[in-house]
C-alpha positions as CSV (number, residue, x, y, z in Angstrom):
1,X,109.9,6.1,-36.3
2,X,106.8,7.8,-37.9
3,X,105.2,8.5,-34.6
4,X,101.2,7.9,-33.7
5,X,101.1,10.8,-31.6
6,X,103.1,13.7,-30.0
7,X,102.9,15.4,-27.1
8,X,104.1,18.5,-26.3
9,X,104.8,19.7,-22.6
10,X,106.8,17.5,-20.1
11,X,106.0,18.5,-16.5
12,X,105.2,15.7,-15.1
13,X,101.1,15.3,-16.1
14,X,102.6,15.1,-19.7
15,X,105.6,13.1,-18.7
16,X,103.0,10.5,-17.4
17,X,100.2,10.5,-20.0
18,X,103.0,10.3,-22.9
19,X,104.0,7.1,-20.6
20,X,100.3,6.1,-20.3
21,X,99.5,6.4,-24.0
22,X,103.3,4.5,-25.2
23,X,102.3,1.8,-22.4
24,X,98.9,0.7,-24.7
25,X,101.2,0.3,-27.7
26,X,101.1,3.5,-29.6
27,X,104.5,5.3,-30.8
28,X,104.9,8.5,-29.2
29,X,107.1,11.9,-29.7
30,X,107.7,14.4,-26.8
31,X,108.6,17.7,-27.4
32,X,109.2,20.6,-24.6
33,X,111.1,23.8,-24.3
34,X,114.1,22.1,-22.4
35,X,115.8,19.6,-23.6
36,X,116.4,17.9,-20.3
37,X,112.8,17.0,-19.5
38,X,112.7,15.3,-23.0
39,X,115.4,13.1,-22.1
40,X,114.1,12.5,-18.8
41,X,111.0,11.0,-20.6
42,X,112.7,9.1,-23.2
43,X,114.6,7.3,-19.9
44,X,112.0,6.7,-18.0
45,X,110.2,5.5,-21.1
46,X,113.4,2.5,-21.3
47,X,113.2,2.2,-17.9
48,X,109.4,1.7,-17.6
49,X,109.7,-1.8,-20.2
50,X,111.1,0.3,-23.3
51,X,107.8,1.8,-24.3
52,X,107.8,3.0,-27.5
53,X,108.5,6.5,-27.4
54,X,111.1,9.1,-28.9
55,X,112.2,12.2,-28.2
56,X,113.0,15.8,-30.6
57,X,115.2,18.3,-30.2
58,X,113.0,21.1,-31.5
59,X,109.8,22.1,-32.5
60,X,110.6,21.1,-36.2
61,X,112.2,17.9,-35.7
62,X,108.8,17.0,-33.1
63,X,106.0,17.7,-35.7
64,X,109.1,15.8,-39.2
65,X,108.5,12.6,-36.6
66,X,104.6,12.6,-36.5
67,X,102.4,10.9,-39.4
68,X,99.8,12.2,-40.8
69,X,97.2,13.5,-40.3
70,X,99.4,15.0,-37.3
71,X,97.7,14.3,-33.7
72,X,99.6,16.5,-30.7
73,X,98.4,17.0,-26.8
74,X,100.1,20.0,-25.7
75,X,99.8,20.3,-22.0
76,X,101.6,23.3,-20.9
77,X,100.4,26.0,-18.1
78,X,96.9,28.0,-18.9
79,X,97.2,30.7,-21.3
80,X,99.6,32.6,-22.9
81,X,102.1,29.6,-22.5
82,X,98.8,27.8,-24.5
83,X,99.1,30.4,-27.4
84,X,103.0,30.5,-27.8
85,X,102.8,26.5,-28.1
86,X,100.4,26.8,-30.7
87,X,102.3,29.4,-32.6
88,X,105.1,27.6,-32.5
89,X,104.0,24.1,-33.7
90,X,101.7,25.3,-36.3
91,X,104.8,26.7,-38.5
92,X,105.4,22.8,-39.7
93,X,101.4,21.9,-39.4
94,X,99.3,21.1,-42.0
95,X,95.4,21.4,-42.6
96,X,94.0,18.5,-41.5
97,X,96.2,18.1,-38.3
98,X,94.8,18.0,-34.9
99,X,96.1,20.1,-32.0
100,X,94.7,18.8,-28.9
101,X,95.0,21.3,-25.5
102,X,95.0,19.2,-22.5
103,X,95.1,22.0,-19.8
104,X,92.6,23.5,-17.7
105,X,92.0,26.2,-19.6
106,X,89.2,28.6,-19.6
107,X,86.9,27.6,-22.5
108,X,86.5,31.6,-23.7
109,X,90.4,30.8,-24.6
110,X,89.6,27.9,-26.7
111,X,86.5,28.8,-28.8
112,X,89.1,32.0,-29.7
113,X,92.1,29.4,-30.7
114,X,89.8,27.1,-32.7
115,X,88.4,30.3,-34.7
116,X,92.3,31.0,-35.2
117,X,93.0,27.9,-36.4
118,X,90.0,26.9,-38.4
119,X,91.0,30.0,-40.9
120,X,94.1,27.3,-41.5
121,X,92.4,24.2,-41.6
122,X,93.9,22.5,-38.6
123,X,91.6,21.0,-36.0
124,X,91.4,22.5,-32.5
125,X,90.2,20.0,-29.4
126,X,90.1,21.0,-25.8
127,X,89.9,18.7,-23.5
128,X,89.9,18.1,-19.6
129,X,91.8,15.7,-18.1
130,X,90.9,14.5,-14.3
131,X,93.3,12.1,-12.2
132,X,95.9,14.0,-11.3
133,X,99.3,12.7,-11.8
134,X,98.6,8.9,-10.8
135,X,95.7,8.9,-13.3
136,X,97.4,10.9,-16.2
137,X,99.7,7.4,-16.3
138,X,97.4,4.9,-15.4
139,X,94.1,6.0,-17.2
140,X,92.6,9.6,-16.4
141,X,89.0,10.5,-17.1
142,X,89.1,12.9,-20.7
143,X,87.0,15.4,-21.3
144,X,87.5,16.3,-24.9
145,X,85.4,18.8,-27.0
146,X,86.0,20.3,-30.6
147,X,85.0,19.3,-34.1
148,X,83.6,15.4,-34.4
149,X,86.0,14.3,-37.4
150,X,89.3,15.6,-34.8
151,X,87.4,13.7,-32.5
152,X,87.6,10.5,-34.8
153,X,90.8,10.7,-35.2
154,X,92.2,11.4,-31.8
155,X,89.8,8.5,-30.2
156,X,91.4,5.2,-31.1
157,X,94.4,6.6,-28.6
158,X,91.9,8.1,-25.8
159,X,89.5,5.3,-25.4
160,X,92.1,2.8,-24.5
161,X,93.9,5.3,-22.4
162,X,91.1,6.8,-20.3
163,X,90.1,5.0,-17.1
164,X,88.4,1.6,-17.6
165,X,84.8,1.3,-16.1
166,X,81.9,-1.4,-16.1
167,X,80.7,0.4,-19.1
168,X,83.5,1.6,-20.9
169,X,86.1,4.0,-21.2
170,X,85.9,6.8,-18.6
171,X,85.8,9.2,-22.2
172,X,83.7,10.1,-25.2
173,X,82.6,13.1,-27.2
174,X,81.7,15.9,-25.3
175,X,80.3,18.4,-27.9
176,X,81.9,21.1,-30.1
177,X,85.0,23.3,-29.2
178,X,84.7,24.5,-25.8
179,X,82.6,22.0,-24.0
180,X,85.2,19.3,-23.2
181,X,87.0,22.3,-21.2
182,X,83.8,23.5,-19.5
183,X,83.0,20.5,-18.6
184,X,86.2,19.8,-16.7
185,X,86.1,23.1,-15.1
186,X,82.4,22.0,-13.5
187,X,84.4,19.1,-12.5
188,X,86.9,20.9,-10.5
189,X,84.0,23.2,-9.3
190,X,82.5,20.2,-7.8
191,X,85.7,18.8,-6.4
192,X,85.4,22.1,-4.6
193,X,82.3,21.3,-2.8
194,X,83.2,18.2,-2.4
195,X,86.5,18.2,-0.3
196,X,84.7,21.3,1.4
197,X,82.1,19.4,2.8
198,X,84.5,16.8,3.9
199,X,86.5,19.3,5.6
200,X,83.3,20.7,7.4
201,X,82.3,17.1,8.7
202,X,86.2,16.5,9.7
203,X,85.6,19.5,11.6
204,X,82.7,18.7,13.6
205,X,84.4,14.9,14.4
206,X,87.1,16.7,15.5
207,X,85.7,20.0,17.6
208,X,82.3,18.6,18.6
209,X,82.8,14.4,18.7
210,X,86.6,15.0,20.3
211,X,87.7,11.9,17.9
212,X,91.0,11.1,17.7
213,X,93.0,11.3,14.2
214,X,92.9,7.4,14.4
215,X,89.2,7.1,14.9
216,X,88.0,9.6,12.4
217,X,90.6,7.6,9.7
218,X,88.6,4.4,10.7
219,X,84.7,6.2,10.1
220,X,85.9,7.2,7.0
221,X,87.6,4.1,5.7
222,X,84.2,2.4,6.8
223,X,82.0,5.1,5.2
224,X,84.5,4.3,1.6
225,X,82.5,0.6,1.6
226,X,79.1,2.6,1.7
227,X,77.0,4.6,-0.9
228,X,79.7,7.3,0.0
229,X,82.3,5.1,-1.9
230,X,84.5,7.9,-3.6
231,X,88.1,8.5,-3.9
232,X,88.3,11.7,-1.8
233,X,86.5,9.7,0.9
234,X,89.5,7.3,0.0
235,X,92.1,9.5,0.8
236,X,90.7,11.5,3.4
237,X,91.3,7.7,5.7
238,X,94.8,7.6,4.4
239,X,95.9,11.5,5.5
240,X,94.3,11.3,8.8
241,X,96.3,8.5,10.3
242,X,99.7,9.3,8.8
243,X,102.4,9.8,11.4
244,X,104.9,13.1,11.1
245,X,108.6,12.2,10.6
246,X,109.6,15.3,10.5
247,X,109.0,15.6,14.4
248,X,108.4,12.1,15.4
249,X,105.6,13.1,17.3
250,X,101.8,13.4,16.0
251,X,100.4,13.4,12.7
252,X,101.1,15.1,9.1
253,X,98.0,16.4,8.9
254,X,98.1,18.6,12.5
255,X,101.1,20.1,11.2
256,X,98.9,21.4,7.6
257,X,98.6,24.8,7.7
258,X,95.3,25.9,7.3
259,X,95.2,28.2,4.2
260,X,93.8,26.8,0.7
261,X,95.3,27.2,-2.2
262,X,93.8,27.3,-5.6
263,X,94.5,27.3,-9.3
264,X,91.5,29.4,-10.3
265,X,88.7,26.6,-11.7
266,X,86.5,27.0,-8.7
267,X,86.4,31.0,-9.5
268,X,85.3,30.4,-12.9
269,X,82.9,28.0,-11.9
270,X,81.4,30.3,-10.1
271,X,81.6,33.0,-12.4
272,X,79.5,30.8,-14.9
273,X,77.4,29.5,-12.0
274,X,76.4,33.7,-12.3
275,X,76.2,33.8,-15.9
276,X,74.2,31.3,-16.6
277,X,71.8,32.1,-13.4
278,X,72.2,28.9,-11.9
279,X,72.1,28.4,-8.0
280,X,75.5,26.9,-6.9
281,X,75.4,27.4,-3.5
282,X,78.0,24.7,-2.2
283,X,80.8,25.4,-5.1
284,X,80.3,29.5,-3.8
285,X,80.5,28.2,-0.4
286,X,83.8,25.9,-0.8
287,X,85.4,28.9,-2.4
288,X,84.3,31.7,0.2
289,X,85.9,29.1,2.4
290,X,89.1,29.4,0.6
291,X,89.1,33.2,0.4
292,X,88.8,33.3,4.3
293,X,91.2,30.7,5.1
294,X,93.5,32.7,3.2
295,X,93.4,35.3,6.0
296,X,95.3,33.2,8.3
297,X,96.6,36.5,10.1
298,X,93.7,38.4,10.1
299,X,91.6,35.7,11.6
300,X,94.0,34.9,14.7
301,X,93.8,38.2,15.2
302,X,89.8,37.8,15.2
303,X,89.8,34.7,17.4
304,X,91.2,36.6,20.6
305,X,88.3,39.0,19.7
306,X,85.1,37.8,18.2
307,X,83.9,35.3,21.0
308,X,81.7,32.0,19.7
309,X,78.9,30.2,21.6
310,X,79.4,29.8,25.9
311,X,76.4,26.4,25.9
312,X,78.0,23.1,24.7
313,X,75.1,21.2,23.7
314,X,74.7,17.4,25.0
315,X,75.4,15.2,21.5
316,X,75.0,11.7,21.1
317,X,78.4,10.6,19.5
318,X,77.1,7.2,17.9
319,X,73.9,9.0,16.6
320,X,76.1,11.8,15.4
321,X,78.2,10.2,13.0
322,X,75.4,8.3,11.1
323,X,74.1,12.1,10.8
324,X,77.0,13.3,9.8
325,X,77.4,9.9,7.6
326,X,73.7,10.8,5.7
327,X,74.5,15.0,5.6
328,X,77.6,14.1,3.6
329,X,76.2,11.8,1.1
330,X,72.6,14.6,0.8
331,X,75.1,17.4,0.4
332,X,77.3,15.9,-2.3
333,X,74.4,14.8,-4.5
334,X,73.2,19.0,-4.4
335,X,76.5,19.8,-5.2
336,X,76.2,17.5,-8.2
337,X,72.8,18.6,-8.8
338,X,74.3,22.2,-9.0
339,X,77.3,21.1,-11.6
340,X,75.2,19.7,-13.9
341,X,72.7,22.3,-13.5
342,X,75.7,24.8,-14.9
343,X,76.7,22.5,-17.8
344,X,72.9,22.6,-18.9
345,X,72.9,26.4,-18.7
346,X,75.8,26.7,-20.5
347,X,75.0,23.9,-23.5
348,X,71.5,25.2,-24.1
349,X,73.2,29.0,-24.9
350,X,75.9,27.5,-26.6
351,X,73.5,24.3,-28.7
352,X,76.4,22.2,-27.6
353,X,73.6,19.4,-26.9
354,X,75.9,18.0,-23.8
355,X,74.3,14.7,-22.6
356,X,74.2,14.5,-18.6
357,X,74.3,11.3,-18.1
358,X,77.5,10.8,-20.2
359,X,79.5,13.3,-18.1
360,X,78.4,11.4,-15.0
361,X,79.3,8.1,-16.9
362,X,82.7,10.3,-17.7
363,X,83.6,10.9,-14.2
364,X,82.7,7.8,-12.9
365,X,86.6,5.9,-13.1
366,X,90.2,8.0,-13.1
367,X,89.3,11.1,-12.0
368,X,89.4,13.1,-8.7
369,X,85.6,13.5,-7.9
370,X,85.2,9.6,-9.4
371,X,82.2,7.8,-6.9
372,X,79.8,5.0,-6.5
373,X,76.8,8.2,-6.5
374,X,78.0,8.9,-10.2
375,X,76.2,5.3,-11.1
376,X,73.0,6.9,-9.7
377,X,73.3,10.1,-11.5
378,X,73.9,8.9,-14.6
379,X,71.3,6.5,-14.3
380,X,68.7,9.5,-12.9
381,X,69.8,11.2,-16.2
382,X,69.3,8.8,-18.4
383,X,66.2,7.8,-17.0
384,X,64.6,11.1,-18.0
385,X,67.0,13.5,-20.3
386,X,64.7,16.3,-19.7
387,X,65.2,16.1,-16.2
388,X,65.1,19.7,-14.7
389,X,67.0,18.9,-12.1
390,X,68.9,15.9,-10.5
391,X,66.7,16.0,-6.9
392,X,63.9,15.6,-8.9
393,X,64.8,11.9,-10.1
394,X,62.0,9.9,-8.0
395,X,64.8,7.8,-6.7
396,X,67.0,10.9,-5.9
397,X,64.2,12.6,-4.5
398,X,63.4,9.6,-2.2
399,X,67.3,9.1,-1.0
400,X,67.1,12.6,0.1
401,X,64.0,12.7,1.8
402,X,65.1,9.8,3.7
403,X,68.1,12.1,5.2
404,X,66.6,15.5,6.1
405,X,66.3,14.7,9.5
406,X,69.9,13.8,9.8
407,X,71.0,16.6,7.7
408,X,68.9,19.2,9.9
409,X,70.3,17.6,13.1
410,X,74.0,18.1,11.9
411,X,73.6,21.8,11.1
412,X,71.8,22.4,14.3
413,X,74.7,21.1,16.5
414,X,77.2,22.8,14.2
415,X,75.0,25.9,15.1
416,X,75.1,25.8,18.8
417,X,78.8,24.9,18.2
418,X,80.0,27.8,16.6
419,X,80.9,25.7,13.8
420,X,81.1,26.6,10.3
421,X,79.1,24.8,7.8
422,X,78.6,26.8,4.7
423,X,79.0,23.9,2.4
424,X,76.9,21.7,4.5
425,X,74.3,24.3,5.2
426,X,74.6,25.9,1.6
427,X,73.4,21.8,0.3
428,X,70.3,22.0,2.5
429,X,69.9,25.5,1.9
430,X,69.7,24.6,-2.0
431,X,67.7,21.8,-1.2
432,X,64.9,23.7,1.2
433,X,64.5,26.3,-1.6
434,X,64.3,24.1,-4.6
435,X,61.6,21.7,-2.6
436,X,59.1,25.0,-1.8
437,X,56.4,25.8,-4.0
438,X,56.6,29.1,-2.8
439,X,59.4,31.3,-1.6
440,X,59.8,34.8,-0.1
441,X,60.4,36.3,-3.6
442,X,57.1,38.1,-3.5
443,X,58.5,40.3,-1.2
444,X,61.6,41.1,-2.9
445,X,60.0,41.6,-6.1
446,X,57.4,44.0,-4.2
447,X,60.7,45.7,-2.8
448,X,62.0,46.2,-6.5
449,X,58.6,47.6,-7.6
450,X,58.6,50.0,-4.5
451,X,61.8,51.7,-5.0
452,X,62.6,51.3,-8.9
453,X,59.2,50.7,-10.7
454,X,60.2,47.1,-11.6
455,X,56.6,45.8,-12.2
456,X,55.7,42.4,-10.9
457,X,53.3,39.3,-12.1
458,X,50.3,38.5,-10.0
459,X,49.1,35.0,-8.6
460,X,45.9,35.5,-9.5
461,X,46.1,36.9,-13.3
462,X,47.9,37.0,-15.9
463,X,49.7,40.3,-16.8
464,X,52.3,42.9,-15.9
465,X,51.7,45.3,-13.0
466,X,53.1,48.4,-10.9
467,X,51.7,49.6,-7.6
468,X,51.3,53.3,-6.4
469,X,53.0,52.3,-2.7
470,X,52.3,55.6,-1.5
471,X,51.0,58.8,-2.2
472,X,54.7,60.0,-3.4
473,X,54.6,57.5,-6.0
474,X,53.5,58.7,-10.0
475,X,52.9,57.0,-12.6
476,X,56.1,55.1,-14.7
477,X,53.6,55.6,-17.6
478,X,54.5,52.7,-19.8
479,X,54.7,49.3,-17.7
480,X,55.4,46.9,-20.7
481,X,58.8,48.5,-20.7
482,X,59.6,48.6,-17.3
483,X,61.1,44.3,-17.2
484,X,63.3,45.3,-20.5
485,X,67.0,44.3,-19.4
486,X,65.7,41.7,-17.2
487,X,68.8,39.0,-16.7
């Protein structure tokens, strides 16, 4: 068999996206570093309606059973892993063969392998891939970003394997090397946010409304038929109500210990968040979240000391949960507003030209932060591509004006609550600064002058100036200089 494609790296994402792309007709070779998991995928390929797909016994015999131009996903664990892969199977490449990384992989890492690669003429692609292990077999979003002719060649398989949507596959090209992975990260920074502020609302249902597991399962499965449509919303109904067999008694979910784990995406998110001097203040706040839920023993030890609020404030439980209903949807659309805001930072250093609207159009089937709001976004984005920012779409704008009130009324009672809302609070934080003409900047930028000479600008002229605060202040002598190192 002269084999379509190859893949390379069989835990069980590339198990199931090898299935996935042999299941649409194309003729596939797995390779991995143990021989077992390749015949586990060759079985389950004859078990799954005898897909067309081989197997190889080494590196070698994987890239002798691929035609070319070769096309190979490696999907193996971030980093070195990545670069031992890649030095393995490019012993038996050719230029003009397309290596494809389908990790999440920090996008510093692939710019570095492409430059590598392009001194021997073999196409570099890295691209994201969203759906977790249900979506890697039945059609995942893809992310992919490298040079446009590897892209040609790799997207007669991807387009039919990504996620189906009303307008397409749920994939396209990105931009050059390094984008497809960045853009996946923002992805997973946003998935952040997103199950954060889900969590925080849980938590008010559950500390302030007194709901029942059963109850809470029900508003959400109702709020999954509104503009909140979304898959986390989806599967937040299905945890809540399922019963623990281990005990017999209660639910899963009760018996969850409450530390987060994380893979590192939401860090770098943030990291770039910094770099690029973008505001992500509900992607920080999901992750500080994480940090302090780590300190499970520390913070036990804190709750029998640190004492929370005495006054239980009178709520309204019907009126509540339509609050809580319109803070959730206001909050989501900043934390979108942030993650794009990043990608645009990043694509305007980098001249990767990233279209907005297509990475909302991208997300909208297969992946984990897929919703009905990513219609709206890309719609707001293609609307006007030199949109500043997402809550300034008219229509945006108008959905959140229309849920201030709520959204204030939910933080207040969280408040008097002693309930935690960074995510929730961080949204409408973003959102209250953004929406202000003026801010208390002045004063910070008078601060900087004060104690470091940092200049300022003036409302009321144009120019660069330094005040003498006091009488110990001298001259800095040359002002002009004084911004130079500005970030």
């Amino acid at each position: 068999m002269s084999c379509d494609v190859g893949l390379y790296g069989l835990a069980v994402m590339g198990q199931n996206f090898a299935l996935n792309m042999a299941s649409h007709g194309f003729e596939v070779c797995v390779g991995n570093r143990s021989p077992a998991k390749v015949e586990l995928t060759v079985n389950r390929a004859k078990s799954e309606g005898n897909l067309p797909l081989v197997g190889s016994s080494d590196a070698g015999d994987f890239v002798r059973q691929l035609s070319k131009p070769r096309k190979i996903i490696i999907l193996v664990m971030a980093g070195k892993p990545v670069d031992d892969t890649i030095a393995t199977l490019t012993q038996y490449l050719d230029a003009g063969d397309v290596i494809v990384d389908g990790g999440n992989e920090w996008f510093q890492n692939t710019l570095r392998r492409s430059k590598t690669l392009e001194a021997k003429g073999i196409h570099f692609i890295g691209m994201g891939i969203s759906g977790g292990e249900e979506g890697a077999r039945n059609g995942p979003s893809l992310m992919p970003g490298g040079p446009k002719v590897a892209y040609d060649m790799l997207a007669p398989i991807i387009t039919k394997c990504a996620a189906q949507v009303n307008d397409g596959p749920c994939t396209g090209y990105v931009g050059p090397v390094g984008s497809g992975n960045y853009v996946k990260m923002i992805h997973n920074g946003i998935e952040y946010g997103d199950m954060q502020l889900i969590g925080e609302v849980y938590d008010i249902m559950r500390h302030v409304l007194k709901l029942s597991n059963e109850e809470m399962a029900s508003i959400f499965e109702e709020w999954n038929k509104t503009e909140l449509d979304c898959y986390l919303i989806e599967i937040t109904a299905k945890i809540l109500p399922k019963k623990d067999e281990l005990t017999g008694k209660g639910y899963v979910l009760d018996y969850v210990l409450d530390k987060t784990g994380m893979k590192g995406t939401g860090r770098w998110t943030i990291q770039e968040a910094a770099e690029r001097s973008v505001a992500a203040p509900t992607m920080a706040a999901s992750l500080d979240a994480r940090y302090i839920s780590a300190r499970k023993d520390e913070r036990v030890k804190a709750s029998a000391i640190l004492k929370g609020p005495d006054l239980e404030v009178p709520v309204n439980k019907a009126q509540m949960i339509d609050d809580l209903k319109a803070a959730l949807y206001a909050s989501k659309v900043c934390s979108y507003a942030q993650g794009l805001g990043i990608i645009k930072g990043c694509s305007d250093d980098m001249n990767w030209n990233v279209n907005l609207s297509d990475c909302a159009r991208l997300w909208k089937g297969g992946c984990i932060i897929r919703a009905a709001l990513l219609q709206k976004i890309q719609d707001a984005m293609s609307r006007d591509v030199n949109l500043p920012n997402l809550i300034m779409d008219p229509v945006i704008a108008g959905e959140l004006n229309e849920r201030t009130s709520a959204w204030r009324r939910v933080i207040i009672t969280a408040v008097a609550y002693g309930i935690a809302t960074p995510a929730l609070s961080g949204s409408l934080n973003y959102f209250d600064s953004f929406r202000r003409a003026s801010l208390p900047a002045n004063m910070t930028q008078a601060q900087r002058d004060f104690f470091g000479g940092h200049t300022y600008a003036r409302t009321d002229r144009e120019g660069v100036f330094h005040t003498a605060w006091t009488d110990a202040h001298k001259s800095i002598g040359d002002i002009s200089e004084r911004a130079a190192g500005e970030v």
